[in-house]
C-alpha positions as CSV (number, residue, x, y, z in Angstrom):
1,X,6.0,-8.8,21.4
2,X,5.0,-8.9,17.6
3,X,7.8,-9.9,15.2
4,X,8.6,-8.4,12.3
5,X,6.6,-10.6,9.8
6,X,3.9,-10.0,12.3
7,X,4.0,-5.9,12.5
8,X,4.6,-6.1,8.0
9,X,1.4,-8.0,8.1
10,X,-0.2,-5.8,10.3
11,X,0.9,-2.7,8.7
12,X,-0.4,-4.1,5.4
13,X,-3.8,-4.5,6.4
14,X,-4.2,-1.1,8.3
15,X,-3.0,0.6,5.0
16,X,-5.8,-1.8,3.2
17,X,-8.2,-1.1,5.8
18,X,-7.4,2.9,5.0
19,X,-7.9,2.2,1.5
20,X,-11.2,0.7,1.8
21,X,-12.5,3.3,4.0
22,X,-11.0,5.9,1.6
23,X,-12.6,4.3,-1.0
24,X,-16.4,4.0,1.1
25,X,-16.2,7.9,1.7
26,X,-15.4,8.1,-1.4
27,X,-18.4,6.9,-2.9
28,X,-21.0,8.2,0.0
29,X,-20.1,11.5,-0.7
30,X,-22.5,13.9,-2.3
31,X,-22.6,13.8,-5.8
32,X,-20.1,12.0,-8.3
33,X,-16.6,11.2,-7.0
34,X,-13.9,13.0,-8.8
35,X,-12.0,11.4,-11.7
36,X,-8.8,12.5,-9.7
37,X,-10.2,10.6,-6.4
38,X,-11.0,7.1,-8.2
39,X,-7.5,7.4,-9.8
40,X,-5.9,7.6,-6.1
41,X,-7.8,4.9,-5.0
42,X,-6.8,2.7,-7.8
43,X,-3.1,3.6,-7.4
44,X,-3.6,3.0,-3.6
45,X,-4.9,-0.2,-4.3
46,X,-2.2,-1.5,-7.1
47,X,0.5,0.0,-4.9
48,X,-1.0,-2.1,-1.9
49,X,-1.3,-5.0,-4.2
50,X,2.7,-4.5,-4.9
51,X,3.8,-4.4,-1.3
52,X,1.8,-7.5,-0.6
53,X,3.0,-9.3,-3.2
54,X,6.7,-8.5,-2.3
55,X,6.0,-9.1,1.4
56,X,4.8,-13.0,0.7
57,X,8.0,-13.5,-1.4
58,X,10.2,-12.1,0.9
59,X,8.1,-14.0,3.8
60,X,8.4,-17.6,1.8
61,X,12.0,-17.4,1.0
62,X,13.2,-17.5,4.7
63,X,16.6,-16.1,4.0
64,X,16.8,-17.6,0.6
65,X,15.2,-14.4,-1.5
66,X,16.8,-13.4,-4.4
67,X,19.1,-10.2,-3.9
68,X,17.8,-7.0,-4.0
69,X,14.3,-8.3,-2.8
70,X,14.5,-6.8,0.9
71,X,15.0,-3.1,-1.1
72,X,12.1,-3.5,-3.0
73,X,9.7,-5.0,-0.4
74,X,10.8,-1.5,1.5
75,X,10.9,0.7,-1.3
76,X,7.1,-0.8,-2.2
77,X,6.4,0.0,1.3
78,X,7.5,3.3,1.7
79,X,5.5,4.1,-1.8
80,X,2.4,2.8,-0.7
81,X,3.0,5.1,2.6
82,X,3.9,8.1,1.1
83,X,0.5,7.9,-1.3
84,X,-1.1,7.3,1.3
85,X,0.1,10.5,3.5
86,X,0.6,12.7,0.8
87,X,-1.4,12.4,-2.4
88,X,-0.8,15.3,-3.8
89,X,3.0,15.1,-3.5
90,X,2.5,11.6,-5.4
91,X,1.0,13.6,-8.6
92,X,3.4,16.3,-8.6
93,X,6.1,14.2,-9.6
């Protein structure tokens, strides 16, 4: 059974695997991409780049993060998934 450093790294690179299929559809499809699709991508891709970064801090601390970490590393999760399920909620705001 995976632990839960094991399913955060897995769960980070399905989303990244998403991202750069999103991003390969993007670009194969007829004509130019839409400004509004390239922006997504990007913002998937910082946001990605956010979680991942929060997950190896939280993962090399051990126990010994600073406080607060464990709700960002969630709250950078639950961003990237919620751009990634909802895009258009994500511009709304």
């Amino acid at each position: 059974m995976p632990t839960g450093n094991e399913r955060l790294w897995a769960q980070l690179e399905f989303w990244r695997l998403r991202i750069d299929h999103l991003a390969a559809r993007t670009q194969l499809s007829r004509g130019e991409p839409s400004f509004e699709a390239l922006v997504h991508i990007d913002e998937l891709k910082a946001l990605h780049a956010l979680a991942r970064a929060k997950a190896e801090v939280f993962m090399a601390g051990a126990g010994d993060e600073p406080p607060g970490l464990a709700g960002e590393l969630k709250c950078a999760m639950n961003d990237l998934a919620g751009a990634i399920k909802d895009p258009v909620a994500r511009r709304r705001r």
